[in-house]
C-alpha positions in Angstrom: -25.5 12.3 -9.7 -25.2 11.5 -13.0 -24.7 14.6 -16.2 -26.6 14.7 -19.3 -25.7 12.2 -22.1 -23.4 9.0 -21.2 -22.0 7.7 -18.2 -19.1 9.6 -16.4 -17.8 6.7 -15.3 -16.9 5.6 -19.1 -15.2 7.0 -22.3 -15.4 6.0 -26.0 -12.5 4.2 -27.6 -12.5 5.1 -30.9 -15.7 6.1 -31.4 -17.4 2.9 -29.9 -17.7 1.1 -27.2 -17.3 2.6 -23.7 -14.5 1.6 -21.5 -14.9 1.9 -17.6 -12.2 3.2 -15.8 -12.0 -0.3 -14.1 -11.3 -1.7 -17.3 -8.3 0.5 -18.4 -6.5 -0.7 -15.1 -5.0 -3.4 -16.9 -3.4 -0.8 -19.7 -2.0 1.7 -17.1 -1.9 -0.3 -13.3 -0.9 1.6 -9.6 3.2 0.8 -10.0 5.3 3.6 -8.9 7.0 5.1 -11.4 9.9 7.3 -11.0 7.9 10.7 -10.6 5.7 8.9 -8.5 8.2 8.0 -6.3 9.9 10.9 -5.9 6.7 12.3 -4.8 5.7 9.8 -2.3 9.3 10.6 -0.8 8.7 14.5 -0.7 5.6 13.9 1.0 6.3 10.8 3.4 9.6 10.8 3.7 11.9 8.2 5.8 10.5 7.7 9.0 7.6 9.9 8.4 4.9 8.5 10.7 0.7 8.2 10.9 1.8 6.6 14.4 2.5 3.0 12.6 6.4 3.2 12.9 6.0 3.8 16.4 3.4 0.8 17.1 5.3 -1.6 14.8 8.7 -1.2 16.7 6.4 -1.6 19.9 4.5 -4.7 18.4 7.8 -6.5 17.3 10.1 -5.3 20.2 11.6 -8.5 21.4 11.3 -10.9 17.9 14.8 -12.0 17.4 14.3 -14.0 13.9 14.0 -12.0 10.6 10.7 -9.8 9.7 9.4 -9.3 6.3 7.5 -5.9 4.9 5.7 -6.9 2.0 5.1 -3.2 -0.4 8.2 -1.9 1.2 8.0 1.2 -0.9 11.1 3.7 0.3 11.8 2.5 3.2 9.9 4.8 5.7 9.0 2.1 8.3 11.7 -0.4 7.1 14.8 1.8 7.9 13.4 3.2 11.5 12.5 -0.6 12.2 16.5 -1.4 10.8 17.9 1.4 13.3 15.7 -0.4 16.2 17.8 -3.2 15.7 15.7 -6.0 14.1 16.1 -8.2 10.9 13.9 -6.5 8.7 13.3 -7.4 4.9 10.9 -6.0 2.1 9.5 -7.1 -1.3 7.7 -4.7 -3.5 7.0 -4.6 -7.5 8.3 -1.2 -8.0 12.1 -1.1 -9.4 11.9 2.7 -8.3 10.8 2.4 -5.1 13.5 -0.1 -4.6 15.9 1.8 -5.9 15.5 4.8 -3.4 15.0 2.2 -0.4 18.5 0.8 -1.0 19.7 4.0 -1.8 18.4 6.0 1.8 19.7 2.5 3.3 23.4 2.5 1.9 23.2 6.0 3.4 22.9 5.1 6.6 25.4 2.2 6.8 22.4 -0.3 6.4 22.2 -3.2 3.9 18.8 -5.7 4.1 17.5 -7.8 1.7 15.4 -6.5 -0.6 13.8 -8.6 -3.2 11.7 -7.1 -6.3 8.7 -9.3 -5.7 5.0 -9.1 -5.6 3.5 -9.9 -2.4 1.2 -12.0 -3.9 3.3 -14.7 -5.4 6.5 -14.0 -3.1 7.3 -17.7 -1.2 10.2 -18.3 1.5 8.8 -20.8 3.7 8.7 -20.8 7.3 11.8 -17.8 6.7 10.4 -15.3 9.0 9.3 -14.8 12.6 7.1 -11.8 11.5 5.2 -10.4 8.4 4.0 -6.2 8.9 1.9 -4.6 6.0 2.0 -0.6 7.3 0.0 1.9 5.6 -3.1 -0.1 3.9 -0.5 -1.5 1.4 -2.7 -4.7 1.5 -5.7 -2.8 -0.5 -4.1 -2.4 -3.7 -4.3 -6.3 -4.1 -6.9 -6.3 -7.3 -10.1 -8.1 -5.5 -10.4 -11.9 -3.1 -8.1 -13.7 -5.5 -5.1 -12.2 -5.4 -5.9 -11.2 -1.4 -6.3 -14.8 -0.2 -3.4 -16.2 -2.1 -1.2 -13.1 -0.7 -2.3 -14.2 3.1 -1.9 -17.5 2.1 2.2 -16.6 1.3 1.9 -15.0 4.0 1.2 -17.5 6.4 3.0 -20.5 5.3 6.5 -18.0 5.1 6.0 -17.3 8.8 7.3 -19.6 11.2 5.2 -21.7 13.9 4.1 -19.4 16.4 4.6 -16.7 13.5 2.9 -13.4 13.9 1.2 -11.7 11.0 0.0 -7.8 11.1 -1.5 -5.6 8.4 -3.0 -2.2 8.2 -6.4 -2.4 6.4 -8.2 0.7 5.8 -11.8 1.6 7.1 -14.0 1.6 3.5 -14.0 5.2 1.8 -16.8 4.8 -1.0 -16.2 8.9 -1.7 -15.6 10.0 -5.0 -14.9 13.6 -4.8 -11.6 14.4 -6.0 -8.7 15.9 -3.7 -7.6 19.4 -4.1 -4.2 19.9 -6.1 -1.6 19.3 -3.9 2.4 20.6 -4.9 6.0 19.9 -3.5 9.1 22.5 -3.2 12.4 21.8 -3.7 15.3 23.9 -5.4 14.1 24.8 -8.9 11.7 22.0 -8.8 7.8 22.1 -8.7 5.8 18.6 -8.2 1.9 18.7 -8.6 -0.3 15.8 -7.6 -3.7 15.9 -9.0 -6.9 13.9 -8.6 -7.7 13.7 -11.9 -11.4 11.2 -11.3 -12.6 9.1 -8.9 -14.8 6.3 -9.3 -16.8 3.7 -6.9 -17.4 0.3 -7.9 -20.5 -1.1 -5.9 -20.8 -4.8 -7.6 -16.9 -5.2 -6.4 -16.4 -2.7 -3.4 -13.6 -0.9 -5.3 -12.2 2.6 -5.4 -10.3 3.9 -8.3 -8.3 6.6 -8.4 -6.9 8.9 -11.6 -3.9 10.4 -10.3 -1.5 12.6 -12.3 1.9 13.3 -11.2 3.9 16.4 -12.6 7.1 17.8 -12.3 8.3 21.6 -13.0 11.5 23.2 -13.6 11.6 27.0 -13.9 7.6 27.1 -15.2 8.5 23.9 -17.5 6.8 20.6 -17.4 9.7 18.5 -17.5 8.0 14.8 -16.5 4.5 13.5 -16.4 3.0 10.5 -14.7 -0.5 8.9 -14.9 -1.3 6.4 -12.1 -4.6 4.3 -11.1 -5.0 3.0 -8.1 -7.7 0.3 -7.9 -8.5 0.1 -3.8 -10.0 -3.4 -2.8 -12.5 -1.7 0.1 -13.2 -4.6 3.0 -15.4 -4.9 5.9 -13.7 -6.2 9.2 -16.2 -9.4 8.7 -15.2 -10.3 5.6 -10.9 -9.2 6.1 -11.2 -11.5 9.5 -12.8 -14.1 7.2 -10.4 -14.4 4.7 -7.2 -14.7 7.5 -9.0 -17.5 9.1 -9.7 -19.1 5.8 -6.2 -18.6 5.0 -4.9 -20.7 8.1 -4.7 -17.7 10.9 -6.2 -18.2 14.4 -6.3 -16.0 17.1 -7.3 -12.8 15.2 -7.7 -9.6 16.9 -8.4 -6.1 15.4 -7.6 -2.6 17.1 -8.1 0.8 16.0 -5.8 3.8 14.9 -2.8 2.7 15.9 -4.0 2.0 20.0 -5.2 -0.5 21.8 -9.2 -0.1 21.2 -11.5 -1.8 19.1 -12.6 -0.4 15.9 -15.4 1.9 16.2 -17.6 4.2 13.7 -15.0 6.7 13.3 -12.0 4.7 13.1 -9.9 5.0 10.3 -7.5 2.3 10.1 -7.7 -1.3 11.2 -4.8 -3.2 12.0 -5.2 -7.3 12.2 -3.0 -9.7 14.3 -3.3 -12.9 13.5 -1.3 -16.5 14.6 0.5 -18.9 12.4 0.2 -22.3 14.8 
């Protein structure tokens, strides 16, 4: 539905032309900041699971050569995958999320390489027996360019014989804002809100206003403003671009199991084979 007068999807910059939301993703970007990822710890904390920690250590039980986790974050599948026992390191863009992971992994006697890459440019060829994206991380590539180039990394820094998994979210084309959500701990409030939503149809993204506050004692003491651009794929056109990309013997399964997809999965997760 669109309100009276201009677009809700746009805003006047100084009084003339409207800016989309989609265009102001360059100015502001989805990093995670340091409020940000303080909240992402309160609220998925180290080892927290959707039932992908469990189904990764089953799906790499038995790989003796090193794994990488490309958008490591904190650590919540890295560190249960380190107490398993295998070689596991992670990449991400975020100084802060790095920060914490080495810090929860220095807590618990564990030391892996971390490198403060972006997945889409990070190269080590033929270094790893394994690449895992977890948790949809793969979405909040910005559109097919920077995808295919990622899987492309991806593929030639696996190994012949290398295996290659990622979680890729069923399409959410939804734009109704989340309800408020808010984090406990000592003195300290955290609020996460959902500030607009907005549903690009020419390019199949989602964006997302979210604003991350922190109280102390009824004071705002720290204020974050994140977008998240979400590159929405069909299982069609993800398969596509792995086999363009080098990959053969793709398979897809459903919620963390062993079925196919079907209309009420919610997350896909791709195996694919470098040969």
């Amino acid at each position: 539905m669109r309100p009276a007068g201009r677009s809700a999807a746009a805003r006047t910059a100084g009084g003339g032309t409207p800016v989309t939301i989609s265009q102001e993703m360059h100015a502001l970007g989805w990093n995670y900041g340091p409020l940000s990822t303080e909240v992402y710890n309160l609220d998925k904390p180290i080892g927290h699971s959707f039932g992908d920690v469990e189904y990764y250590r089953r799906q790499l039980g038995g790989i003796e050569g090193s794994v990488l986790e490309p958008a490591v974050g904190t650590g919540r599948v890295l560190v249960p995958l380190l107490e398993s026992g295998l070689r596991v390191e992670g990449c991400d863009t975020s100084a802060d999320m790095l920060a914490l992971c080495r810090a929860e992994c220095a807590s618990r006697d564990l030391a892996p390489v971390l490198h403060h890459a972006d997945m889409a440019d990070f190269l080590r060829p033929g270094a790893y027996s394994a690449v895992i994206i977890p948790a949809g991380s793969i979405v909040l590539l910005d559109g097919r360019e920077a995808t295919a180039r990622a899987l492309a990394n991806f593929h030639q820094n696996l190994e012949p014989g290398g295996c290659l998994l990622i979680d890729v979210p069923a399409p959410d084309m939804a734009t109704d804002a989340a309800p408020m959500r808010y984090w406990r701990r000592d003195d300290y409030v955290w609020t996460l809100q959902t500030l607009r939503v907005e549903y690009d149809r020419a390019t199949n993204q989602r964006t997302e206003w979210l604003r991350y506050d922190k109280w102390h004692d009824g004071a705002l003491v720290g204020s974050e403003l994140q977008l998240f651009r979400l590159q929405l794929w069909s299982i069609a056109e993800f398969r596509q671009l792995l086999v363009d990309a080098g990959f053969t013997d793709v398979t897809v399964t459903a919620d963390y199991g062993d079925a196919a997809p079907g209309p009420s999965s919610d997350n896909w997760t791709f195996r694919a084979l470098r040969h």
